[in-house]
N, C-alpha and C positions, 0 to 999 in steps of 0.2 A: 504494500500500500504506500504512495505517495501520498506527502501531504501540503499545503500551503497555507500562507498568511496572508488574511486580510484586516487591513489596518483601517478605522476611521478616517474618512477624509471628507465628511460635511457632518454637521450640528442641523438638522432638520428643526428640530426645538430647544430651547433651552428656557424652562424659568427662571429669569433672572431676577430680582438678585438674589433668588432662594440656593442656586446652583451658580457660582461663580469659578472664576478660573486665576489660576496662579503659573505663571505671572500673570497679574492683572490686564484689559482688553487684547488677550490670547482667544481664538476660538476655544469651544472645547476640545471638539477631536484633534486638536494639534496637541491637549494638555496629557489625552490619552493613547500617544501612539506608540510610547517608548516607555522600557518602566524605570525609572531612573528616577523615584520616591520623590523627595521633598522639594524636586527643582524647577516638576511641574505636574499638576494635577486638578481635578476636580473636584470644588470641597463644599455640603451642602450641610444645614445643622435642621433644615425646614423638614417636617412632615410631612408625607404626600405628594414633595415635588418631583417633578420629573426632565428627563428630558429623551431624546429622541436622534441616535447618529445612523446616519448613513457608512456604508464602507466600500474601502474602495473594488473597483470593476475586478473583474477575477484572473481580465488578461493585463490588470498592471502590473507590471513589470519594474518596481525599481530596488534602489538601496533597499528599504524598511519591506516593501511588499513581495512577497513570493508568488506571483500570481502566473496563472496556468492560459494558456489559449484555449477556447472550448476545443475544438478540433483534437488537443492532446490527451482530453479527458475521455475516457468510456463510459465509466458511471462515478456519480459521488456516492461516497460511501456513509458519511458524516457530517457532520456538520456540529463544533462546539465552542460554545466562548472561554475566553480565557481572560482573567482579572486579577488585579493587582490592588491593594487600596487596604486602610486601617482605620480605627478607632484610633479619638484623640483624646475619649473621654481614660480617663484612668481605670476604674471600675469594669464600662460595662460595652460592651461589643457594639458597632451599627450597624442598622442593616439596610440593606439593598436587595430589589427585587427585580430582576432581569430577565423583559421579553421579548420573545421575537416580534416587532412589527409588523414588519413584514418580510415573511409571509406570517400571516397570525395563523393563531391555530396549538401551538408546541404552548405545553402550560408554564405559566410565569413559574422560576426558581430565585430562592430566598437564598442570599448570601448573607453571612455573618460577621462580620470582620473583627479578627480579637482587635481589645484595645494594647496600644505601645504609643512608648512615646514618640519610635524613631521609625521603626522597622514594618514593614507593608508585608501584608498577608497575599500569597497569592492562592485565587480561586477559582477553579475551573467547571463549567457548566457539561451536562450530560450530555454526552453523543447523542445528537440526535439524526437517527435514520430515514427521517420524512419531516419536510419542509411545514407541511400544516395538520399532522399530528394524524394524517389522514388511508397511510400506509404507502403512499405513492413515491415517495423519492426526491430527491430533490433535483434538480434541473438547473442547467447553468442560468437562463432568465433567472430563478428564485437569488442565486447568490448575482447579478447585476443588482438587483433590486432590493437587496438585505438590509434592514433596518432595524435597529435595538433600541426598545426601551428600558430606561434606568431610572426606576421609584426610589428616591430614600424615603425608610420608613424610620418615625420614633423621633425625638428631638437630637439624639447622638451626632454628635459633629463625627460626619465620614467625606475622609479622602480618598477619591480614588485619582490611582496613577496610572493603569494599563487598563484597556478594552481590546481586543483582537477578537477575530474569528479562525478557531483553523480549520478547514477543510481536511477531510481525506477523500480519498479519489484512486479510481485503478487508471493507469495509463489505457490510453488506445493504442492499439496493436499498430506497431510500424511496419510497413510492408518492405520486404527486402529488396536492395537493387538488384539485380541479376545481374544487370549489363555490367555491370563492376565486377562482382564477383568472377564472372565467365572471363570478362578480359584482362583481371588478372592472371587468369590458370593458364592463358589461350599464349 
């Protein structure tokens, strides 16, 4: 199984100023695309608030992103988020509820983030085998069109630092040259 990264690369929603960004006027999805803890992130203490990233296309291809051509893919196999983020209370853990938007469908999972002063939790969300919980598979359209929602619940001040998606995926069969191989031997 091969797999790939898809990193945030638009903020569809954000409540502001329930959900604010560090450094200060940063988008969000630039605060979550790398996990590199206190130098940038997203940090909400609001109940209820939310917000709403886009990621990027599946054939981007750069530095941060792993992104595949459809064409090299045969089937996806998975699909799961991966997070980064802490508690700033002393005590007691924040949380965070993380859904697909789209495609909807996959049921919201509850993260818990222990509390630290310094150090970021990472947490990673369930394989999931079908796009809208539906048994059908997921489709490269589905991951163009990916979108996460992220509810902080509870007044707990939570940082988060990393959002990604990884994919897994089987390669498409490469058809072999012949004309090469024969005119090698010939």
């Amino acid at each position: 199984m091969a797999t790939m990264i898809l990193l945030p690369t638009i903020t569809d929603t954000i409540q502001t100023p329930y959900w604010l960004t560090f450094p200060l006027a940063t988008n969000a999805h630039d605060c979550l695309d790398d996990d590199n803890g206190d130098t940038s992130y997203c940090v909400s203490s609001s109940d209820a608030r939310y917000m709403i990233l886009g990621f990027a296309n599946p054939d981007d291809v750069t530095s941060a992103n792993s992104g595949v051509a459809e064409g090299d893919i045969d089937t996806i196999t998975s699909v799961r988020f991966l997070s980064s983020g802490r508690s700033t209370d002393r005590r007691n853990a924040s949380l965070l509820d993380i859904d697909y938007e789209t495609p909807s469908g996959n049921p919201t999972e509850s993260c818990s983030y222990d509390p630290h002063p310094s150090s970021y939790e990472t947490i990673n969300g369930i394989a999931r085998s079908d796009a809208d919980g539906s048994s059908g598979g997921w489709s490269y359209a589905d991951l163009e069109n990916l979108e996460m929602r992220c509810t902080k619940n509870w007044i707990r001040q939570l940082r988060l630092s990393y959002l990604a998606m990884r994919v897994t995926y089987t390669e498409a069969a490469v058809a072999a040259d012949n004309a090469t191989f024969f005119g090698a031997n010939f």
